[in-house]
ZAMARGU-4260 file (C-alpha; in steps of 0.2 Angstrom, whole numbers, plus 5000, padded with zeros to 4 digits):
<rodrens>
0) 5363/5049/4757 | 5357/5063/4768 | 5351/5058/4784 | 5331/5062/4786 | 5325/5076/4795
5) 5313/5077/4808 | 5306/5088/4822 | 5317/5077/4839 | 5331/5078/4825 | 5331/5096/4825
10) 5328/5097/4844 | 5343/5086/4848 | 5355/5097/4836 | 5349/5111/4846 | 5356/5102/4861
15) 5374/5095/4854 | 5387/5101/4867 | 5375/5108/4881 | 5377/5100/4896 | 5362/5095/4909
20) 5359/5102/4923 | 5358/5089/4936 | 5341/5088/4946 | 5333/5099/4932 | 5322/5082/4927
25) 5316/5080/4945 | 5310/5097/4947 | 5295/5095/4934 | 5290/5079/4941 | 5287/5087/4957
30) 5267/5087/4965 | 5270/5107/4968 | 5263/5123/4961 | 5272/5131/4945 | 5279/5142/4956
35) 5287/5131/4966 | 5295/5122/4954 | 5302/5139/4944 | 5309/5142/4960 | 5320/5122/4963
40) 5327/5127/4945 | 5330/5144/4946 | 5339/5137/4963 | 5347/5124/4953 | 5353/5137/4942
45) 5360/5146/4955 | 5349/5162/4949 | 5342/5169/4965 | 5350/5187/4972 | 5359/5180/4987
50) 5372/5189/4994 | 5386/5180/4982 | 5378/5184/4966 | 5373/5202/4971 | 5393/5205/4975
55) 5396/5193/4958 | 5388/5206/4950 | 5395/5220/4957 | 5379/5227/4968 | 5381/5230/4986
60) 5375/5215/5000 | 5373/5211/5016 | 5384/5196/5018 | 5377/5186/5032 | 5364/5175/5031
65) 5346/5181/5038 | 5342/5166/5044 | 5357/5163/5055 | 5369/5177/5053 | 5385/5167/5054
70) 5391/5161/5038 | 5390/5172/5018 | 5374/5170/5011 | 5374/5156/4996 | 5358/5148/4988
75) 5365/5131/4995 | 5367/5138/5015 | 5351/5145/5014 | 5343/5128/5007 | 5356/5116/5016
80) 5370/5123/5026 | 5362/5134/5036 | 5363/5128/5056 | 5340/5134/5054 | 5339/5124/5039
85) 5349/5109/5046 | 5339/5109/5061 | 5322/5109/5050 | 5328/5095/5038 | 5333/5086/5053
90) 5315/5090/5062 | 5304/5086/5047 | 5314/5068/5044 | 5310/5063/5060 | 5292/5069/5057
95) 5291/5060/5043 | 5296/5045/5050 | 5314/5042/5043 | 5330/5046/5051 | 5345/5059/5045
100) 5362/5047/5046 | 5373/5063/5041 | 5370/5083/5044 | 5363/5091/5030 | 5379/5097/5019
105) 5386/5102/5002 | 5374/5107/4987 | 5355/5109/4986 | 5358/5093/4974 | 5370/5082/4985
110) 5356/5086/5000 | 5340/5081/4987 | 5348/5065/4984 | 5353/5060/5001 | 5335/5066/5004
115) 5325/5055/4991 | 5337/5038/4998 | 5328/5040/5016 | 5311/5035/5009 | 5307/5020/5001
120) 5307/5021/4980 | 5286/5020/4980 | 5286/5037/4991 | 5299/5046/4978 | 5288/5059/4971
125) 5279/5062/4988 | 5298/5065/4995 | 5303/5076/4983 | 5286/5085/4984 | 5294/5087/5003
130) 5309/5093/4997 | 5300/5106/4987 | 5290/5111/5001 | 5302/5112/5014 | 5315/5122/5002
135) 5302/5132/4998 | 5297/5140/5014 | 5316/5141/5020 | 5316/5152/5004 | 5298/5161/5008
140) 5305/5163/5028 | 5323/5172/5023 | 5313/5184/5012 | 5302/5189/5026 | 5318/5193/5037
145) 5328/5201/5024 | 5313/5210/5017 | 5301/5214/5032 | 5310/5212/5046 | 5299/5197/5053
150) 5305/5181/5060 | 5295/5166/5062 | 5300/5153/5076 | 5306/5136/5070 | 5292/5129/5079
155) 5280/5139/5071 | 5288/5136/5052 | 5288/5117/5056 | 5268/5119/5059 | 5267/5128/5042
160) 5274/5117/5033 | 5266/5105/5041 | 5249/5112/5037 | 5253/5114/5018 | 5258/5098/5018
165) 5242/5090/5023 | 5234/5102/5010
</rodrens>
């Protein structure tokens, strides 16, 4: 006997053999503009032009980072690794009332994670709404420096995203 067919049937056989993408779930459940969230899974994709897939792809780049010019430019420096970034994270925690046991290191994933256990599980969506936040104008910030030359203090990011925040 023929098993019975059905739309989910149909949907899962389209998915036999893929593999997830960790985080992608999260992303949707974000409180954040569509744009923002395109922008977490297009990050968790590892599909933004940084420096790495520009020379991936055979395309000149600038190597360094635009917001600290020390280290190659990945997706996960500019969102993590970064020393600007780390500072940020840091910065925002403590706004936020938690406290960041360990620098800020490894993936945009690994960081997410370590991000969501500071906060307690009935503030899970607001911290990943945060996250989104915070990854976002990291993002919006190295653009304006590699883009248009303009630099925007530390304090003065912190008092942006502080003000979209409270939106």
């Amino acid at each position: 006997m023929w098993p019975s067919f059905s739309v989910r049937s149909a949907y899962l056989a389209l998915h036999i053999g893929s593999h997830p993408i960790p985080g992608c779930v999260r992303v949707w459940e974000v409180w954040a503009p569509l744009r923002i969230k395109l922008f977490l899974w297009l990050t968790l994709r590892r599909r933004h032009w940084t420096a790495d897939r520009r020379h991936r792809h055979g395309l000149e780049a600038h190597d360094a980072c635009f917001l600290c010019n020390q280290q190659a430019e990945t997706i996960d420096h500019i969102i993590v690794q970064c020393p600007f970034a780390r500072q940020l994270w840091v910065e925002a925690a403590a706004a936020l009332g938690g406290q960041v046991q360990q620098q800020p290191d490894g993936t945009m994933v690994e960081w997410w994670g370590t991000w969501r256990v500071l906060w307690p599980t009935a503030y899970a969506k607001g911290a990943d709404t945060m996250f989104a936040l915070i990854a976002w104008e990291l993002w919006k910030e190295r653009n304006a420096r590699c883009f248009r030359g303009a630099t925007t203090q530390l304090d003065a990011l912190k008092a942006l995203i502080k003000h979209q925040a409270e939106l």
